[in-house]
Steps between C-alpha positions, in 0.01 A plus 500: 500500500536658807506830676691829612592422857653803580657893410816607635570885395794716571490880411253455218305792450251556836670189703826664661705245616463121529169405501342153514129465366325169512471217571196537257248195463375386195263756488598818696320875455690787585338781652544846594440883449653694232830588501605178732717320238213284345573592138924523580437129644318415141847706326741276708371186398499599134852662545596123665325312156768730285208725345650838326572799704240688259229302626583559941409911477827626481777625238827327589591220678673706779163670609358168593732518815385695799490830496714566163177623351532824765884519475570298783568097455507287796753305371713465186331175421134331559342143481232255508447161530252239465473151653264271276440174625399221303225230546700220612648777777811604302571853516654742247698818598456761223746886517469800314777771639561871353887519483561882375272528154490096433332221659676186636259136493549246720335141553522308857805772539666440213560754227346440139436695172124645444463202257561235741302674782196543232527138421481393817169719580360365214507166593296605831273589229585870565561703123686849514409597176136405565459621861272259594593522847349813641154688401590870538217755595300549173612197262203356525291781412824530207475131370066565521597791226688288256394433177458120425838470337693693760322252754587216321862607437506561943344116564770355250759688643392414871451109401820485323265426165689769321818347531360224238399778257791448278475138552113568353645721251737283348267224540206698342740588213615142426115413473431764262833381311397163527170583352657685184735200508218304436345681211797562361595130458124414385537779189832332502358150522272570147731704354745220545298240362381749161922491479492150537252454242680741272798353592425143386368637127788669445723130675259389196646683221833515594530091503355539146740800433741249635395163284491750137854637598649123593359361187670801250832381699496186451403576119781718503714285600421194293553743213839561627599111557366481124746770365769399744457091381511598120806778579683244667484257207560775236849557697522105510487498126713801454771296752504206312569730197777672684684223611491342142630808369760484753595145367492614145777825693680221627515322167629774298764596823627153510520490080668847524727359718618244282504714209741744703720224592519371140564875403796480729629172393469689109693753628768283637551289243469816217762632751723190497482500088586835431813459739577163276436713170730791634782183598447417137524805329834577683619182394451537195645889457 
């Protein structure tokens, strides 16, 4: 994993000026009366791992440069940096500066956003939000005092457990859906087959329904080829009588005929001898 080879601060707080602390070992106490910068030493590193002004003993940003808390800043600005090096030798170069009321993050010198900076801790194993990094002067006596649900909220918080927890959640709550899923489709399952059951009697009675109705069609409409078969050869016979009677019409036209024509021939020749009786009658006068 690794280990914090060394503290550069800059006007933070106690240090005034550039100051270089470390190289530290891999395990490295730090000794000293009160008042010699022991616990401001513990403050830098956490102000370094981006932990919240709130938590470093003071009320703004600005007082954590020297002197501002007494009126009188050292400097308009303040820093420190960390070197971590790696296993396999590789060392990392993390900045936190105070630039007026904001803080600027940097990584091997160059500048990133919080988020980037916090991911990059994290994968050193070191979590912000858990501060699992530094064990301030009465936290253990504070984590001894937890209830068993605060202290297991702490450990899953530290191991990166609780990240999971809505992973476990969602999880937990497919289970229990899964689970009513299941007895829901087994009431389903003999529900389903009472249906199919009931389902099948009543398939039963309506193919009989079905057979009753197609045989009253089929009797219905045998009685309709019956009345259509004898209608058809009443209108046969009433044809044959119409087209007789027609002849019999055509007959009496065509004798009608003749007698007109004969009429006409009458009239001609009743014409013809009254002109001959009116020739002889003047004749005779």
């Amino acid at each position: 994993m690794g280990y914090l080879k060394l503290i550069e601060i800059e006007n933070f707080k106690s240090y005034k000026g550039r100051q270089i602390i470390g190289p530290f070992h891999k395990f490295t106490a730090i000794i000293g009366p009160n008042g010699s910068g022991k616990s401001n030493l513990m403050d830098a590193i956490s102000f370094v791992l981006a932990e919240k002004t709130s938590n470093l003993r003071v009320k703004t940003l600005k007082d954590l440069i020297h002197g501002a808390p007494v009126g009188k800043p050292a400097a308009n600005r303040a820093f420190v940096s960390m070197v971590y090096q790696l296993d396999n030798g590789q060392e990392l170069s993390f900045s936190r500066i105070i630039i007026g009321s904001s803080s600027e993050y940097r990584i091997n010198n160059k500048v990133v956003g919080l988020s980037e900076y916090s991911d990059e801790l994290e994968k050193l194993g070191i979590l912000i939000k858990a501060r699992n990094f530094l064990v301030f002067q009465g936290a253990v006596e504070s984590i001894a005092m937890k209830n068993p649900k605060e202290r297991t909220a702490l450990f899953e918080e530290i191991s990166r457990s609780g990240e999971l927890a809505q992973e476990y959640d969602r999880c937990k709550k497919e289970m229990v859906k899964a689970e009513e899923d299941t007895q829901f489709n087994y009431h389903r399952k003999k529900n389903i087959a009472a249906e199919r059951k009931e389902a099948k009697q009543e398939k039963e009675e309506a193919e009989r329904y079905q057979r009753l109705k197609d045989e009253v069609v089929r009797a219905h409409v045998q009685l309709q080829l019956f009345k259509l078969y004898h209608n058809e050869s009443e209108i046969e016979k009433l044809n044959r009588e119409l087209a007789h009677r027609n002849k019999e019409i055509d007959k009496d036209r065509k004798r009608m005929d003749r007698v007109e024509e004969e009429l006409k021939e009458k009239k001609k020749e009743l014409g013809r001898m009254m002109r001959d009786q009116q020739m002889i009658e003047k004749e005779i006068k």
